[in-house]
N, C-alpha and C positions, 0 to 999 in steps of 0.2 A: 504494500500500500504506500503511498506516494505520502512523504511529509509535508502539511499545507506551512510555506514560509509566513511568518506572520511579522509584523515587527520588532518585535519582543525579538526575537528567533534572530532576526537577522542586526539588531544592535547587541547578542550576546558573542557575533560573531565580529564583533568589531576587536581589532586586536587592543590589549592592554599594555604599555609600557610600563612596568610596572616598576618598580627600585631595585628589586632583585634583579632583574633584566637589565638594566644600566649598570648596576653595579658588576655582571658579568662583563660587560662591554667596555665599564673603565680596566677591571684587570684586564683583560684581554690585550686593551693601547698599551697598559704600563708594559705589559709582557713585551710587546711589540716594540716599544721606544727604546724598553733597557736592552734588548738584542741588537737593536741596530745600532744604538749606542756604543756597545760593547763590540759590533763588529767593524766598526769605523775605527775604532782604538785599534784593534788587531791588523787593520790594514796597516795603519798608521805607522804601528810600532817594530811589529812583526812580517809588513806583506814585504817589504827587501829581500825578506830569504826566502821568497818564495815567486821571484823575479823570473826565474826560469819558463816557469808555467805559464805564469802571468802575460811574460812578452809572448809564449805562444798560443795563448787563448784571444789573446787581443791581438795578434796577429791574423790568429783564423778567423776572428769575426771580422774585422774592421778591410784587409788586405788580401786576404786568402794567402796561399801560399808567396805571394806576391814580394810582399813586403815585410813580411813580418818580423825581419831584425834590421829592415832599415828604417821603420818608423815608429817603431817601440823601444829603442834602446835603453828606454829609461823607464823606473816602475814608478807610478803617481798614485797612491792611495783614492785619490778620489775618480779616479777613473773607471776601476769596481764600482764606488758608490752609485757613481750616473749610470753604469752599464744597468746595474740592478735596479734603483730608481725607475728606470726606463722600462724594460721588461717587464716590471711589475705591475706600472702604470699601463701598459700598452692589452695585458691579461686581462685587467680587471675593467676598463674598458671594452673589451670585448665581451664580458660576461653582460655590462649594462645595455650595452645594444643588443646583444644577442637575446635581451628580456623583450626590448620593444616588438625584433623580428617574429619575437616566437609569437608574440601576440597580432602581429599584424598577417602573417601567414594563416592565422586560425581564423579573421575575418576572411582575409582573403577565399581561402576553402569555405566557407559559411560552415566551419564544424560545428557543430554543438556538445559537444563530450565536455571540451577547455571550458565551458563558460563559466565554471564551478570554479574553476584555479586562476582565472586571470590576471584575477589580484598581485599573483607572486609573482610572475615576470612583470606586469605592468610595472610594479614600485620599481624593479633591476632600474630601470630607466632613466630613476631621480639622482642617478649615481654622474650621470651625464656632464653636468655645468663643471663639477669638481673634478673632474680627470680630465676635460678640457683646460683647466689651468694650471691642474699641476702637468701635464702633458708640454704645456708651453713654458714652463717656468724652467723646466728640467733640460728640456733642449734651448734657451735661452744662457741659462746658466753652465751649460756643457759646451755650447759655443762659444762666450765668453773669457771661458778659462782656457780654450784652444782645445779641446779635449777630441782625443781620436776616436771615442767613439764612433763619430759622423766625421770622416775623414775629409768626405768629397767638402767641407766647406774649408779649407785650409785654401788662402788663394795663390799658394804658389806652384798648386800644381795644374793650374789655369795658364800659368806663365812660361812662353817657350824658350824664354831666356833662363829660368833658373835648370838646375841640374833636377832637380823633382819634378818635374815635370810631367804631368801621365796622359795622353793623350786617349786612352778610354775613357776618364775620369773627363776629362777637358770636352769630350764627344758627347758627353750626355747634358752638360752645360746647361742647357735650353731647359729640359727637364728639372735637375739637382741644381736650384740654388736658393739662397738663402729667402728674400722676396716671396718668390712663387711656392715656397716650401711651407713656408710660416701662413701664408694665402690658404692653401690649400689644407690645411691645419684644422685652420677656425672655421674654414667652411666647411669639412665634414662634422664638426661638433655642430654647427650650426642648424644646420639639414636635421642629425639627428635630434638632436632638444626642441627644436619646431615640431618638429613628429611628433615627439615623447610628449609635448606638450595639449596639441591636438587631439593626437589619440587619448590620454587620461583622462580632456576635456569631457570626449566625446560619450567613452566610458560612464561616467559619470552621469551623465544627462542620460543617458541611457536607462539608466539602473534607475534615476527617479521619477524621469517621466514616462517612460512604456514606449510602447509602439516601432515604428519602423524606419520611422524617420532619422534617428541619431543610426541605427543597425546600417542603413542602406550609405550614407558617411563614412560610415568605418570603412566596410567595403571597397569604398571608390579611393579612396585616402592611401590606404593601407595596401591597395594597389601599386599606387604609386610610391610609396614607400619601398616597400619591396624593390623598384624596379630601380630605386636611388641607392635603396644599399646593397644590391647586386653591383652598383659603380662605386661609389664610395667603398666600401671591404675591400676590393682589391684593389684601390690605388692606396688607400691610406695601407697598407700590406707593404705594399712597393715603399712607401715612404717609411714607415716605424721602422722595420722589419730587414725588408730586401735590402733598403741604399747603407745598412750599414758594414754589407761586404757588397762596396760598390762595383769591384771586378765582374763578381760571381753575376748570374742571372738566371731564369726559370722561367718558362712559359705559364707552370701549374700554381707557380705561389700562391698568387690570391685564394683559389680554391684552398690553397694546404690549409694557409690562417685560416681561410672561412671556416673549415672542416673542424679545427681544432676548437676554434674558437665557439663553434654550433654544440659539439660534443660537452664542453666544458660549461658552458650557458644551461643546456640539457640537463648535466648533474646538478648542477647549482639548484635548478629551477626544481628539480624530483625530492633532492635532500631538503629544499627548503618547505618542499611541503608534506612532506611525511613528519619533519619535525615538529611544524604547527599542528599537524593533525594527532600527534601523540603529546602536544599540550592541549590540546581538547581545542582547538578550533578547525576552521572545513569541515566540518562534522558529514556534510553533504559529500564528501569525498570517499569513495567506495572502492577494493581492489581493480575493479575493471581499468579504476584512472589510473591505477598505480602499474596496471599491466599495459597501459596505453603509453603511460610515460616509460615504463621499461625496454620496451620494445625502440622507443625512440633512440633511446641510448644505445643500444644495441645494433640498431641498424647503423647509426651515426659512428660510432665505434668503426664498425666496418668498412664505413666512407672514408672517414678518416685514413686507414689504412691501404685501403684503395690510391684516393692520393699521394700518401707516400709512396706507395710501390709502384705508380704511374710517373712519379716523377725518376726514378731509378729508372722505369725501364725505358723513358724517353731518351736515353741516352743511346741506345741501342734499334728500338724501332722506329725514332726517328730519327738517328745518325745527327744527336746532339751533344758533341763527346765534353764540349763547354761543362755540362754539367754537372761533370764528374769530379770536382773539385769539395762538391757540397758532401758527397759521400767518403770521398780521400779522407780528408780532413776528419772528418769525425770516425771513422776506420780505424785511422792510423795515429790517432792519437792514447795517450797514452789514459789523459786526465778524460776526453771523452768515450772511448769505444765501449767503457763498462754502460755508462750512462745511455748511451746510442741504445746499446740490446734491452737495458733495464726499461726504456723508455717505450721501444715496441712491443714487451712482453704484457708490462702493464695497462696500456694502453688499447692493445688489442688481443692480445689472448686471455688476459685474467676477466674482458669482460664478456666477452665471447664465449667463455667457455662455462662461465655461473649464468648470467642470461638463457643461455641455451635453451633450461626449460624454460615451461608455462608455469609453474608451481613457482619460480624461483622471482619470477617480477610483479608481485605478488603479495611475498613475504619482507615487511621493510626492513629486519635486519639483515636482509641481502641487499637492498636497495639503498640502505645507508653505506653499507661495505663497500659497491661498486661506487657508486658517487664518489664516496671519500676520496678513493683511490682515483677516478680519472681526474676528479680536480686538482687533488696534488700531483699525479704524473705528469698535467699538462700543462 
């Protein structure tokens, strides 16, 4: 028998912030601040003797095999900091958009299953304005200090008078530079917070006044949406991501990020709601959802991996042998190749292989166990 939602019913579903929950959330930063703390001091103090590695991991990201002990000669502690900074920011970014997509794909489809979970990706969203600043703050202050993270903006290898000179780096010119880089920055935060703000508008009028009118909106909206962040994911991809081994190149990247980033948004969005629902709210939340969003991850998972092994084998069935530098590297190193295997097993066999059954997507201390693990493997 169908439960009648009444108002009572749906303001006991209103979430509570409550002091116990902030107070988790301040431990949480202090944990977070005294680590980072603490690992900035270790750079500081300790990362010289570990200069070896160092000039080769920042060789391999920034140069590829290229350069990597002509323009790292020297180890800068804050150089880690911005690499990490960056990556971090660039993650969880993608987990906030990846909330808006997941909601605008489920207009799009006219599904009705998600209308019960909306809520949880829709909020992903609000994460938006704040990772658009610090996004900017961090390659701002990384440029500043000259920092090789983002190599291609050093102007003297634009210059065919000095001896550094790089004329791949110099070829792409038109594309990679500082201007059009920082341009293109704000206007994909842009794009997406006008969405995020639109669509939650919309949402909202929706849920209070009925009818069909805000539904057929989403629809048309969220169309379009889709079809901006199909362009948007892969260039800002090309910009966070690609231009920082400016050499290397990839036909498939955009898709990798996307993949990665869809999978990772996936978990976020399933663990955040099994969690709420064993604090007693979604109450409307039933195994079928939770076999719905299992499945997603699963199949995604698989995409994911797809990608990668598309891009490996683009080396070969499309005689792109450029490629092959993405996989040397991380092969033949010594700091990476444990990390390389650790990272395809978790990623794609530990969830391929618990997913597998119908019984297993289902049960949410499986569904907290896989989450867990693909957000932190990826």
């Amino acid at each position: 028998m169908a439960t009648e939602l009444t108002t009572e019913t749906i303001s006991d579903e209103r979430f509570q912030f409550t002091a116990g929950i902030k107070k988790q959330l301040t431990i949480i930063g202090v944990v977070g601040a005294t680590l980072f703390v603490l690992g900035v001091l270790y750079l500081m103090i300790w990362g010289g003797a570990a200069h070896g590695h160092e000039a080769e991991m920042a060789g391999a990201a920034s140069e590829g095999a290229h350069a990597a002990g002509e323009h790292h000669g020297e180890f800068h502690w804050y150089e880690r900091v911005f690499a990490n900074l960056w990556i971090n920011n660039v993650y969880f970014t993608g987990l906030a958009v990846i909330g808006l997509f997941f909601v605008a794909f489920q207009y799009a489809a006219q599904a009705g299953w998600s209308a019960a979970i909306k809520r949880v990706p829709e909020a992903f969203g609000a994460w938006l304005p704040y990772a658009g600043v610090l996004m900017l703050v961090v390659f701002v202050v990384a440029w500043l200090a000259h920092s090789n993270l983002f190599h291609w903006t050093h102007s003297y290898l634009y210059d065919e008078a000095d001896p550094r000179y790089d004329a791949i780096i110099a070829g792409k010119q038109a594309y990679l530079n500082i201007p059009f880089f920082l341009g293109r920055m704000v206007l994909y935060f842009v794009i997406w917070y006008m969405a995020y703000r639109y669509i939650r508008k919309e949402s909202l009028a929706e849920d209070d006044l009925g009818g069909l009118s805000q539904y057929n909106k989403m629809i048309k909206y969220s169309t379009i949406f889709i079809i901006l962040f199909a362009i948007t994911s892969s260039t800002s991809a090309w910009d966070w991501v690609l231009s920082i081994d400016t050499h290397w190149f990839s036909t498939m990247f955009g898709w990798y990020v996307f993949a990665s980033w869809f999978v990772s948004g996936l978990a976020a969005i399933t663990l955040m709601i099994v969690l709420l629902r064993e604090a007693g709210y979604l109450t409307m939340i039933n195994s079928s959802h939770l076999h719905d969003l299992g499945k997603f991850i699963f199949a995604f998972s698989i995409f994911w991996t797809y990608v990668w092994f598309s891009q490996f084998l683009l080396i070969y069935y499309a005689n792109i042998p450029e490629e092959t530098i993405y996989f040397v590297e991380r092969l033949s190193s010594d700091y990476y190749s444990p990390i390389f295997f650790i990272n395809l097993i978790m990623n794609f066999f530990f969830p391929f292989l618990v997913f597998m059954t119908r019984d297993s997507k289902r049960h949410t201390i499986f569904i907290k166990v896989v989450c867990s693990v693909v957000l932190v493997e990826h």
